[in-house]
MISE-359790 format. One record per atom (N, C-alpha, C, O): x, y, z; residue in three letters. Coordinates in steps of 0.001 Angstrom, whole numbers, plus 500000, padded with zeros to 6 digits. Layout:
<rolums>
XYZALA ...
</rolums>
This chain:
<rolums>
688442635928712265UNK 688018636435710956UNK 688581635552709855UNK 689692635033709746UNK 687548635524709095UNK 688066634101707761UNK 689012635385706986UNK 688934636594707205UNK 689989634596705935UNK 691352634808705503UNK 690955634492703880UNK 690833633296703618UNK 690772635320702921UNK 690510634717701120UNK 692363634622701050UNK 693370635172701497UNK 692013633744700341UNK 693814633499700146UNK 693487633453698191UNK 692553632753697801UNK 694114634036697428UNK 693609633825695813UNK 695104633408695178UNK 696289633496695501UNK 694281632887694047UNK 695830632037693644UNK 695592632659692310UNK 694651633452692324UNK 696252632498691042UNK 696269633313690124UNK 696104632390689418UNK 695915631319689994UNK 696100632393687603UNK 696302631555686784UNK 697632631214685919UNK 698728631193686478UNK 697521631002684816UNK 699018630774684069UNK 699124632172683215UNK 698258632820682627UNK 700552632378683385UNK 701373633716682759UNK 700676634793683236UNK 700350635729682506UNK 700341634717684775UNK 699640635556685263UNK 700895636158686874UNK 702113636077687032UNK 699860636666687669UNK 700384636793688719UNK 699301637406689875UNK 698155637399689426UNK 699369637785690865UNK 698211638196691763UNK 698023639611691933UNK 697707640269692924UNK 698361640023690422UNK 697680641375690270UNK 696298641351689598UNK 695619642366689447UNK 695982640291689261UNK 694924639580688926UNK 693968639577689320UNK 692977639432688605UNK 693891639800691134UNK 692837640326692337UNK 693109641663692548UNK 692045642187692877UNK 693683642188692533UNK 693992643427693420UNK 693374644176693344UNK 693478645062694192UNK 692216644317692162UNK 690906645217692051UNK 689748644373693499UNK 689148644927694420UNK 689842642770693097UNK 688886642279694485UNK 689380642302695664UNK 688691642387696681UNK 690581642231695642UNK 691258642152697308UNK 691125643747697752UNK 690905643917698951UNK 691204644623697141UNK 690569645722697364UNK 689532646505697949UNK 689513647379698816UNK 688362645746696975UNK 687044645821697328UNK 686659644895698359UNK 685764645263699119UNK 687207643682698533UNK 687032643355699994UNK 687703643616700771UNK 687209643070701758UNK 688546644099701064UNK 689494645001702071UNK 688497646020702683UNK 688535646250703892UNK 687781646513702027UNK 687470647558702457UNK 685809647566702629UNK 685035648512702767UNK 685578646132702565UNK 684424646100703326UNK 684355645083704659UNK 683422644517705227UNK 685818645133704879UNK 686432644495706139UNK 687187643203706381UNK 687717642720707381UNK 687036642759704956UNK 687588641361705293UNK 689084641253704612UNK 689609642025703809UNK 689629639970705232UNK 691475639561705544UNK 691315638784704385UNK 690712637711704364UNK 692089639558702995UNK 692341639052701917UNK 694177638769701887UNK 695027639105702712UNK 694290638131700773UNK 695685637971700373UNK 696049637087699146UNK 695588635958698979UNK 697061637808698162UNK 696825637441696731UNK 698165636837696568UNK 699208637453696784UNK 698102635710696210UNK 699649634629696134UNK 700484634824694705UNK 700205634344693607UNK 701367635506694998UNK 702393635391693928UNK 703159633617693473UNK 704143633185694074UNK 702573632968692533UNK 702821631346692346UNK 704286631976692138UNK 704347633143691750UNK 705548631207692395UNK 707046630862691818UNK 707468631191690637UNK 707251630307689808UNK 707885631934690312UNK 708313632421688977UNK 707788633406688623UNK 708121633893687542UNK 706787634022689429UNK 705455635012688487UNK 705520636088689460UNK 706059635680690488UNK 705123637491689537UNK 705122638421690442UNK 706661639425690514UNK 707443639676689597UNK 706688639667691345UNK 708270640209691797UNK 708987638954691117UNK 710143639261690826UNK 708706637778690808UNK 709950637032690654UNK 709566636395689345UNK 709813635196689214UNK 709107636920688559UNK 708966637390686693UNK 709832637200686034UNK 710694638056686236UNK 710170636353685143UNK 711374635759684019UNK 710374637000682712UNK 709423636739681975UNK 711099638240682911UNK 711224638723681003UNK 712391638054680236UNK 713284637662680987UNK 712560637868679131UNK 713858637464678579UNK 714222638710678168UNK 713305639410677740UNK 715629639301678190UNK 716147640405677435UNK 715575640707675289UNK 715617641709674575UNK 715195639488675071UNK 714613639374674086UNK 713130639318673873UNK 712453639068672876UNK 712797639660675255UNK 711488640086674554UNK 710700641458674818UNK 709514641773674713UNK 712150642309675299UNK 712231643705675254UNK 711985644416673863UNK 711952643623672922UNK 711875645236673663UNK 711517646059672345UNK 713013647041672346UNK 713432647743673266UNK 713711646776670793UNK 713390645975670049UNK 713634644387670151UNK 714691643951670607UNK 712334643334669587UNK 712389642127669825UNK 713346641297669266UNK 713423641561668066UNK 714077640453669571UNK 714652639404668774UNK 713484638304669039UNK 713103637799670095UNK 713130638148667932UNK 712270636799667708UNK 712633635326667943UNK 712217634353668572UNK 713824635739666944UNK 714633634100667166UNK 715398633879668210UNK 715711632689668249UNK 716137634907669656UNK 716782634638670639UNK 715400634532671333UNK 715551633944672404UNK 714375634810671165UNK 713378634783672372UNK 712853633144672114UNK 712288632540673027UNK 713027632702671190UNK 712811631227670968UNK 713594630121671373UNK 713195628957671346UNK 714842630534671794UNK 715382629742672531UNK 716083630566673813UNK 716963629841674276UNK 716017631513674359UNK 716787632069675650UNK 716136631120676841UNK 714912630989676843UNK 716808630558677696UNK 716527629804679199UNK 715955630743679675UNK 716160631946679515UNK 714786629910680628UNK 713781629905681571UNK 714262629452682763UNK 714474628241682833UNK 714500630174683782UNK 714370629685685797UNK 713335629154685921UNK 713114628565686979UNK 712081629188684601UNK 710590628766685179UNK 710764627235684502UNK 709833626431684541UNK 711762626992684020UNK 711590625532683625UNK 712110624380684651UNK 712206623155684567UNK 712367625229685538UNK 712516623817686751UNK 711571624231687954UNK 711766623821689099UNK 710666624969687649UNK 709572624866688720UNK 708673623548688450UNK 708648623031687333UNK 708008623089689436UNK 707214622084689268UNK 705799622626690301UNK 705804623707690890UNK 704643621630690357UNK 703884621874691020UNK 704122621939692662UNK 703469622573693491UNK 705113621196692832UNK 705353620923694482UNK 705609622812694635UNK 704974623641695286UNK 706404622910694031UNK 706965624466694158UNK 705648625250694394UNK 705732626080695299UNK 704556625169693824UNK 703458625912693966UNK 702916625714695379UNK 702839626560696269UNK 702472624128695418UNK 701369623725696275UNK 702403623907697841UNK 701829624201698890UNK 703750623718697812UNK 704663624468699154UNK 704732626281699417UNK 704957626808700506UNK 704465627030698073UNK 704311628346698631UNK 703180628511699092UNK 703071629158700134UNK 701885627911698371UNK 700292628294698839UNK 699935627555700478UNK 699282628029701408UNK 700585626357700372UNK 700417625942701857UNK 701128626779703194UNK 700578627030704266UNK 702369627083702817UNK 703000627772703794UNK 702128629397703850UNK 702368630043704870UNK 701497629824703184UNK 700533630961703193UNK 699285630757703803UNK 698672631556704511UNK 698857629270703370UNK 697468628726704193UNK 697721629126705294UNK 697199630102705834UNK 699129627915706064UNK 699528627877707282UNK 699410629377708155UNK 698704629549709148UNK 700174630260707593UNK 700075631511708783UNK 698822632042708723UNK 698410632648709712UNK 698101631928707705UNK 696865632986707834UNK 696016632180708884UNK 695277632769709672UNK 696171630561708864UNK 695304629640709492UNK 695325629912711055UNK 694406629396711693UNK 696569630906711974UNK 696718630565712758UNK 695824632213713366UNK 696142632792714405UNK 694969632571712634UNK 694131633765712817UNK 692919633607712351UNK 692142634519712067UNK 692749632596712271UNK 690986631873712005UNK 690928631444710406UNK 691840631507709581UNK 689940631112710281UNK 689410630905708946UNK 690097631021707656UNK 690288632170707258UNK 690458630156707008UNK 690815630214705624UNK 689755629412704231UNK 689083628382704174UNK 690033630386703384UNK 689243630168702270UNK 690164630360701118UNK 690575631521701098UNK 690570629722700278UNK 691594629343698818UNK 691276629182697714UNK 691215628074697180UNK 691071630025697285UNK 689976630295695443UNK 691408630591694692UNK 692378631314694920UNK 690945629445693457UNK 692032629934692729UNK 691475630107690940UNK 690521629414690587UNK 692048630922690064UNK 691147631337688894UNK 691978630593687832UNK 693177630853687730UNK 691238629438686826UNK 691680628882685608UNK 692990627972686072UNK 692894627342687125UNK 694007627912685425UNK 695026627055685708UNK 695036627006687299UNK 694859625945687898UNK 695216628011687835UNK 695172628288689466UNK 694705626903690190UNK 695246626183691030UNK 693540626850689538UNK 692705625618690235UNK 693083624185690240UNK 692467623289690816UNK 694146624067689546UNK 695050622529689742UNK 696009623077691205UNK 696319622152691956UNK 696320624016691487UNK 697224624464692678UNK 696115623964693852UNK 696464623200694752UNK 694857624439693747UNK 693759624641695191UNK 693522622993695122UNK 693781622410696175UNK 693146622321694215UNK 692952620926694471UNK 694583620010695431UNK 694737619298696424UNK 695339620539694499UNK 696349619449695089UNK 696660619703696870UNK 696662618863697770UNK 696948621425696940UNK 696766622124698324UNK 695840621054699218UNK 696144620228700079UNK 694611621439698634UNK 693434620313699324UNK 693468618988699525UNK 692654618408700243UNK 694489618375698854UNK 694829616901699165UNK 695694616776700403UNK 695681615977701340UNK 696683618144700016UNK 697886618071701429UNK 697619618495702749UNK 698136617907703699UNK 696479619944702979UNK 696014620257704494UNK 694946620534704123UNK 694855621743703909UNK 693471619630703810UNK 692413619656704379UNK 692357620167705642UNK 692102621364705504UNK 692447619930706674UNK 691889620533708013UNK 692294622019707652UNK 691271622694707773UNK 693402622846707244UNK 693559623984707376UNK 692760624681706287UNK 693225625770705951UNK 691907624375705807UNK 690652625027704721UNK 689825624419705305UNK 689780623272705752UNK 688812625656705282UNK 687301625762705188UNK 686551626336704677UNK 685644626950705239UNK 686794626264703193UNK 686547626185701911UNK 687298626503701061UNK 688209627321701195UNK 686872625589699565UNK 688142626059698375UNK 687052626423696976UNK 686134625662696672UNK 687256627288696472UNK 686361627782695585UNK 687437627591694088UNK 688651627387694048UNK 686532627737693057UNK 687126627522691849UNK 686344628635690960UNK 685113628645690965UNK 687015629475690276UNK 686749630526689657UNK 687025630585688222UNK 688051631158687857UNK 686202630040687329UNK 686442629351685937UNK 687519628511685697UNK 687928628286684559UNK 688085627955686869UNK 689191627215686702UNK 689047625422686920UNK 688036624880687365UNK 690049624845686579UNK 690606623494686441UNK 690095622814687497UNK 690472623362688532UNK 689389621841687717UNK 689176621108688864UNK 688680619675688810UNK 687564619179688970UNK 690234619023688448UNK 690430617390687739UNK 690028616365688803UNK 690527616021689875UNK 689130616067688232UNK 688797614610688974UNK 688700613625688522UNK 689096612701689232UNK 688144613261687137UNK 688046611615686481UNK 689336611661685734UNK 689795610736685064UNK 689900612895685929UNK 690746612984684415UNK 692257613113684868UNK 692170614193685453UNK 693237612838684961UNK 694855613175685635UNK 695211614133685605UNK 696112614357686414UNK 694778615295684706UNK 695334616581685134UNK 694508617626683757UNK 693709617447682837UNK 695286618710684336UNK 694497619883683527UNK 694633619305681714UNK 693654619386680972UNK 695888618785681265UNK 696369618627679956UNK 694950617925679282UNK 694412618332678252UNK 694350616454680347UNK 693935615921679858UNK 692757616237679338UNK 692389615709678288UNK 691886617278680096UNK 691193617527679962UNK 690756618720678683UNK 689676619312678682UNK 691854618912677618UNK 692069619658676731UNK 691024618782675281UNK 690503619205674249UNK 691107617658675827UNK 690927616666674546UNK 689343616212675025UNK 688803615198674583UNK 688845616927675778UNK 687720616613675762UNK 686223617002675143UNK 685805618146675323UNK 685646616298674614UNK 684498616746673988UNK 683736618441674754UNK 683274619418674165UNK 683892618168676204UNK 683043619574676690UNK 684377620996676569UNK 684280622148676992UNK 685626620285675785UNK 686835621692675625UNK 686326622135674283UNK 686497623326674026UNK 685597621223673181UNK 685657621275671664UNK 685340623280671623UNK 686015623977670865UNK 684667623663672195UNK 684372625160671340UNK 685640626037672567UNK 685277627141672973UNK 686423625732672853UNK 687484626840673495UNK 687803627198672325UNK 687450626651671280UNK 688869628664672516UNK 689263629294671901UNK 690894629347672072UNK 691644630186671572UNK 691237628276672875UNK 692421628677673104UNK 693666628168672250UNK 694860628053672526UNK 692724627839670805UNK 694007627462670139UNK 694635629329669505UNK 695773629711669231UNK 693572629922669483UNK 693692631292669139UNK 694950631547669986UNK 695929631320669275UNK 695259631874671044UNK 696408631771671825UNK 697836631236671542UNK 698965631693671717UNK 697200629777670899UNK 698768629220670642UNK 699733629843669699UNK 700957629726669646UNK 698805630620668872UNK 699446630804667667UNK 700786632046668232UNK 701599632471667412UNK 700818632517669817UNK 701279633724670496UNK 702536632546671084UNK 703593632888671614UNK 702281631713670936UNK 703294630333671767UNK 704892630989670886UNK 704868631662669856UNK 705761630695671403UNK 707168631202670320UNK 708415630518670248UNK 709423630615669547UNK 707909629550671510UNK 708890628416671568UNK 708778626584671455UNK 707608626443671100UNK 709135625747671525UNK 708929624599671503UNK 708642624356673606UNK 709633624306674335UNK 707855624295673927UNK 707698623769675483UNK 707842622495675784UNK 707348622009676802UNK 708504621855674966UNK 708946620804675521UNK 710425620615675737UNK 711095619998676565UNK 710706621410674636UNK 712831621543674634UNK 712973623064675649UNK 713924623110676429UNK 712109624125675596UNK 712307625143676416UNK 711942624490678266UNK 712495624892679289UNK 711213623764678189UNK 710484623629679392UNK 709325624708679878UNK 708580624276680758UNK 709149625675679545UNK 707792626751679577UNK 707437626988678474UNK 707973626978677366UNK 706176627276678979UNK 705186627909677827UNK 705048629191677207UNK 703968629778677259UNK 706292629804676478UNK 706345631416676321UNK 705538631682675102UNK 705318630975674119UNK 705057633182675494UNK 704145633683675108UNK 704346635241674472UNK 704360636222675214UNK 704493635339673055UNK 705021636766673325UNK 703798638096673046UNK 703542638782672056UNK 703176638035674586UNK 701872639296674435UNK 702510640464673980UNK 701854641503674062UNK 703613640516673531UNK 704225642107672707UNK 704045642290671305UNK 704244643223670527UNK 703487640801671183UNK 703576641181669730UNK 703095642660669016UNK 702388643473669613UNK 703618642859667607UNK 703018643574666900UNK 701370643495665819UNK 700667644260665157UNK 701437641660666325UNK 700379641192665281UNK 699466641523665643UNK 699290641221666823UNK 698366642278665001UNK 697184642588665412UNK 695761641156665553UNK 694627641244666023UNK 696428640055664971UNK 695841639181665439UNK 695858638646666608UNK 694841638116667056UNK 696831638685667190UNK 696943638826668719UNK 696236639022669238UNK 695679638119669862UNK 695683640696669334UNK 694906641401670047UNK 693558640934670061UNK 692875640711671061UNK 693107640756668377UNK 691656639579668850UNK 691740638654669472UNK 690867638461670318UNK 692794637723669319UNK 692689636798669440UNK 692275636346671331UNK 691626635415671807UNK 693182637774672120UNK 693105637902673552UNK 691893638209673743UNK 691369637608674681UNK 690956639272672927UNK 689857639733673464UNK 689085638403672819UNK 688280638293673744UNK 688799637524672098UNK 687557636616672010UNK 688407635647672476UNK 688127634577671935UNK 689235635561673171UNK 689757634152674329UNK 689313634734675405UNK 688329634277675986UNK 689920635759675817UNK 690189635752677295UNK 689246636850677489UNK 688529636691678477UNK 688998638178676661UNK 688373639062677490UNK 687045640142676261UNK 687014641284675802UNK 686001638674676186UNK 684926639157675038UNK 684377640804675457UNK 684253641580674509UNK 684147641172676470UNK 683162642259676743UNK 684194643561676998UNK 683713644694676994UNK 685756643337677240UNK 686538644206677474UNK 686060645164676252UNK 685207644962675389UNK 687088646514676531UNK 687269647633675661UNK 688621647416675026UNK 689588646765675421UNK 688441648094673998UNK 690196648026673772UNK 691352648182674382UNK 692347647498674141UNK 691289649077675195UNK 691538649681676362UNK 692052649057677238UNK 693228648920677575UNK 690732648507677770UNK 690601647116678488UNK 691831645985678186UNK 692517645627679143UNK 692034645559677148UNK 692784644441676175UNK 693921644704676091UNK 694727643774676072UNK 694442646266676000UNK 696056646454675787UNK 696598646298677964UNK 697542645793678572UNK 695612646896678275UNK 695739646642680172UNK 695949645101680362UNK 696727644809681270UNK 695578644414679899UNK 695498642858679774UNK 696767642345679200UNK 697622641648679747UNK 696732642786678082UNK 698321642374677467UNK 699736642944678633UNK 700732642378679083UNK 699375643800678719UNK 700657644469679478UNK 700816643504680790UNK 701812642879681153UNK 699890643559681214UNK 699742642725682786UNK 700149641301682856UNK 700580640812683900UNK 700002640557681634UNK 700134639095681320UNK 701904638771681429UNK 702633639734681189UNK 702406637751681701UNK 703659637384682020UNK 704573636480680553UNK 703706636088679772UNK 705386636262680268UNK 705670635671679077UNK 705476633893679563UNK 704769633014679070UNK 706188633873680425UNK 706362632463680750UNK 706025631792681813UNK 706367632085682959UNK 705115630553681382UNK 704648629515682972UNK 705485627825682573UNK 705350627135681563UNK 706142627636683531UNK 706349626116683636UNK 705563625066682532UNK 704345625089682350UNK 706046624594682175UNK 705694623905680942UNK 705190622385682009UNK 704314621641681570UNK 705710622154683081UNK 705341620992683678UNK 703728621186684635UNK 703132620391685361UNK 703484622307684309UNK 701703622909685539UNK 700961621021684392UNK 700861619824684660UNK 700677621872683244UNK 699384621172683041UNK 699435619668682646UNK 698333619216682334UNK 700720618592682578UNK 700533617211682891UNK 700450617155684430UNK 700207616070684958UNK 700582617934684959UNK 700761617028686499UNK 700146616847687299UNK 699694617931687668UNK 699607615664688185UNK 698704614972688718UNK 698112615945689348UNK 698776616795689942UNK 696550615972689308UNK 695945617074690229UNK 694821617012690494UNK 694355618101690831UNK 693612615569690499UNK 693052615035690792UNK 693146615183692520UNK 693988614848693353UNK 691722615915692581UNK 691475615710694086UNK 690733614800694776UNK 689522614611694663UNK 691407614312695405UNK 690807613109696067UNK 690080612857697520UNK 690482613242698618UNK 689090612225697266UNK 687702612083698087UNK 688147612215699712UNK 687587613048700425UNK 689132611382700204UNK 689245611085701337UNK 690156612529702084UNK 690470612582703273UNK 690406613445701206UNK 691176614770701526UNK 690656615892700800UNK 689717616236701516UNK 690677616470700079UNK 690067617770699346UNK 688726617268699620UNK 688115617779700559UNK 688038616103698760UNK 686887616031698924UNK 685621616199700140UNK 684391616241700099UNK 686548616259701098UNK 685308616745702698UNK 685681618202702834UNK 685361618689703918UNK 686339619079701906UNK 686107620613702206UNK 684997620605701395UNK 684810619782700499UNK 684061621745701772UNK 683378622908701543UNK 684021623048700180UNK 685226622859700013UNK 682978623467698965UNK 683497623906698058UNK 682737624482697244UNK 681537624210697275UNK 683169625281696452UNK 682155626489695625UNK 682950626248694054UNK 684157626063693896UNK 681969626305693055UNK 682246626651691585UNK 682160628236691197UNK 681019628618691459UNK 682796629081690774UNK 681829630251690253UNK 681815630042688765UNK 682651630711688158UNK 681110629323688109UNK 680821629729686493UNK 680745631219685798UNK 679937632115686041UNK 682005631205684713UNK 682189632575684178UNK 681106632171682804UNK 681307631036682374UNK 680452632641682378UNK 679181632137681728UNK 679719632555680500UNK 679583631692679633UNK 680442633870680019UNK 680724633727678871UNK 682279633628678580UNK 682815634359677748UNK 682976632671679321UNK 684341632093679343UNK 684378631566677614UNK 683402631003677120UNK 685091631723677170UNK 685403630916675898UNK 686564630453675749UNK 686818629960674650UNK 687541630465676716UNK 688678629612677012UNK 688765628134677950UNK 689499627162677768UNK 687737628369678998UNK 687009627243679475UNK 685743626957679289UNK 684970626927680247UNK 685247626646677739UNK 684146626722677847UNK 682845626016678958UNK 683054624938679515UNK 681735626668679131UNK 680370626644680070UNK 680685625080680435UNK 681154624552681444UNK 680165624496679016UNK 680140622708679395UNK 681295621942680228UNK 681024621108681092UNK 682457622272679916UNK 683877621930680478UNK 683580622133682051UNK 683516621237682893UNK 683411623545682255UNK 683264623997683818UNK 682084623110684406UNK 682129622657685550UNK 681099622915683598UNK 680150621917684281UNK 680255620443684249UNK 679523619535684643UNK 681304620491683704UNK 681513618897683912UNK 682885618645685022UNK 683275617488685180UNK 683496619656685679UNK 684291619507686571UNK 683148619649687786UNK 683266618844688709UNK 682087620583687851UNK 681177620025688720UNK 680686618792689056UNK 680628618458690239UNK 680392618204688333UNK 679636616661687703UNK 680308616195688586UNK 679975615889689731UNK 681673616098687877UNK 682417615171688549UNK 682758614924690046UNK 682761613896690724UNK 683037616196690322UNK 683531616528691544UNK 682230615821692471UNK 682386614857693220UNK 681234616364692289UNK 679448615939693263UNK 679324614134693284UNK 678782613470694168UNK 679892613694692230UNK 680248612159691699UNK 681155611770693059UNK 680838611135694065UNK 682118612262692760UNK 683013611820693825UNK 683208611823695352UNK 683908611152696111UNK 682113613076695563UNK 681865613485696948UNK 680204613697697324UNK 680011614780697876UNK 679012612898697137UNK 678153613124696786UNK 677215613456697760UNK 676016613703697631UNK 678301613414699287UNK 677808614044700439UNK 678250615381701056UNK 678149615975702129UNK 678884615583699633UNK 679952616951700277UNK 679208617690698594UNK 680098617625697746UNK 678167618185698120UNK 677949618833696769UNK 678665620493696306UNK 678893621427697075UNK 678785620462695530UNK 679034621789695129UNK 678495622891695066UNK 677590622888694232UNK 678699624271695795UNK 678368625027695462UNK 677999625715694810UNK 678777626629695082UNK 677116626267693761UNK 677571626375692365UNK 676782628367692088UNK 675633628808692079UNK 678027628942691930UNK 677289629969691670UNK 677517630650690136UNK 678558630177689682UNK 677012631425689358UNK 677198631950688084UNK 677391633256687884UNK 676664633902688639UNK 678163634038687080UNK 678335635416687039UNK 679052635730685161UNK 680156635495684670UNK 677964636254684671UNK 677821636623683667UNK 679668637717682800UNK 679799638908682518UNK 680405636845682713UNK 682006637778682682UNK 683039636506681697UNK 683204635287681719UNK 683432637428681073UNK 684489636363680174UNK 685557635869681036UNK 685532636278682197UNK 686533635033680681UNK 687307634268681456UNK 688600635323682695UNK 689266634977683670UNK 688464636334682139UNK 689439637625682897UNK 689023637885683935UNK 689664637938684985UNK 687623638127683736UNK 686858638548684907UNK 686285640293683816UNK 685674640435682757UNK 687018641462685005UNK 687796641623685829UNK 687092640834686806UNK 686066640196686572UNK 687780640919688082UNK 687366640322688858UNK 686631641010690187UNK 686106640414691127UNK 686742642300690000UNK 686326643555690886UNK 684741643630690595UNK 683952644276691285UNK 684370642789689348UNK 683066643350689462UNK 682143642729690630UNK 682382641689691243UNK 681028643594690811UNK 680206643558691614UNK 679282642023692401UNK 678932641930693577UNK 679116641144691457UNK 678463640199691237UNK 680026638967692360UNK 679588638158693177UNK 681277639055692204UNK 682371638425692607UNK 682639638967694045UNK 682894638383695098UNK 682454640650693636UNK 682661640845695301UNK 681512640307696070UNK 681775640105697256UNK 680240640011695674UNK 679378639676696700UNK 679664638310696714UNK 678987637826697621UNK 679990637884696443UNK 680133636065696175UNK 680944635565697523UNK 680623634751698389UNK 682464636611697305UNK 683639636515698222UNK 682996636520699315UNK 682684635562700022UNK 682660638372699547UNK 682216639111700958UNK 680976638032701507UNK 680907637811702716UNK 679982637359700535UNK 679032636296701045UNK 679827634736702483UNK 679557634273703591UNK 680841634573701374UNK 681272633291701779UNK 682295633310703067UNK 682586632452703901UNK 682719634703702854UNK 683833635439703790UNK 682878635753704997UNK 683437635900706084UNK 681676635862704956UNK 681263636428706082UNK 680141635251706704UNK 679143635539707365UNK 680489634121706388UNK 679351633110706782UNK 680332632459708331UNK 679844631585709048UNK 
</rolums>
């Protein structure tokens, strides 16, 4: 029986699936949702960004997440490949930042995937890594400078990227729902805030993550386009296709579409058939 292995994104964690690992659980298939290093059970809050906030200790208090690096990632997701691999089939979808983790994975054990899917996420090929691809003409209509303005520290002297989703600013709250989650409820948006993590490694998005032809490039691979993403915008995601079909032009992309802002959720209907499709081939 094939194995979904899901990887999460940044200031996230793999509660992120647990509405889809759910719904495919229980239409029979061997899911499993990867807590990345620092994120999950092993969550950096700062005591300052408890309520009440100190603003200015939360701007400089140390991060454990500032000496994670990518190896740290792409060694927990492989050693997870590894055991599920030794019970058939594995499949490694990872959502937004996530998707620099599934490429590099794919450089290190090709043979142990048979297939890697990308779920509005990162998937560098002409370009050296997720950063670079910020400055690109198909990023121009993201929204994610809306976001920065939630940034609270310097990430280059902190080493992570903290984020304080507690705020009181009510600009915030738009700012999450027309980034990350257009069609949510309000409702919806404060569930979102709460769930979100303060801090990701400041070293994820320079670092090399270009997948390369002679290893990632002979897996099987699927796009799912989030159509009304406005943090990765449409064009961006289709030009990591481009590229990718460029580079492997005997190995093409999968390419499927599902009408959902960059959050997902990911339980909806249109994702579980996508999974349960690919899971059951």
């Amino acid at each position: 029986m094939t194995t979904l292995v899901f990887i999460h994104g940044t200031n996230s964690s793999s509660a992120w699936a647990t509405g889809l690992t759910t719904e495919l659980t229980l239409r029979g298939h061997r899911c499993v949702a990867v807590d990345l290093p620092g994120h999950g059970q092993e969550a950096f809050y700062p005591r300052s960004y408890q309520a009440p906030q100190d603003l200015r200790a939360l701007a400089t208090e140390p991060s454990p997440l500032a000496e994670i690096t990518i190896d740290d990632y792409v060694e927990r997701v492989a050693d997870v490949v590894r055991r599920a691999r030794r019970h058939g089939p594995v499949i490694l979808a990872g959502m937004s930042q996530g998707g620099v983790t599934v490429s590099r994975v794919g450089n290190a054990i090709p043979d142990l995937l048979d297939r890697v899917v990308y779920v509005a996420a990162y998937c560098c090929v002409d370009l050296p890594n997720l950063a670079a691809y910020l400055d690109t003409p198909e990023n121009r209509d993201s929204l994610v400078h809306l976001l920065s303005a939630a940034v609270v520290a310097d990430p280059a002297v902190l080493g992570v990227t903290r984020i304080n989703w507690r705020s009181a600013d009510p600009a915030l709250f738009q700012a999450v729902k027309q980034a990350l989650a257009a069609d949510f409820t309000d409702e919806g948006v404060s569930r979102l805030l709460n769930a979100l993590e303060p801090d990701e490694s400041a070293s994820i998005p320079p670092a090399e993550a270009r997948g390369e032809a002679h290893t990632w490039g002979r897996i099987p691979r699927t796009y799912i386009r989030l159509t009304l993403d406005r943090l990765i915008p449409l064009a961006l995601q289709d030009r990591f296709i481009a590229e990718a079909d460029r580079l492997t032009p005997g190995n093409p992309t999968d390419v499927r579409s599902v009408a959902a802002p960059h959050v997902g959720p990911f339980d909806r209907p249109e994702l579980v058939e996508i999974f349960s499709e690919l899971a059951g081939r």
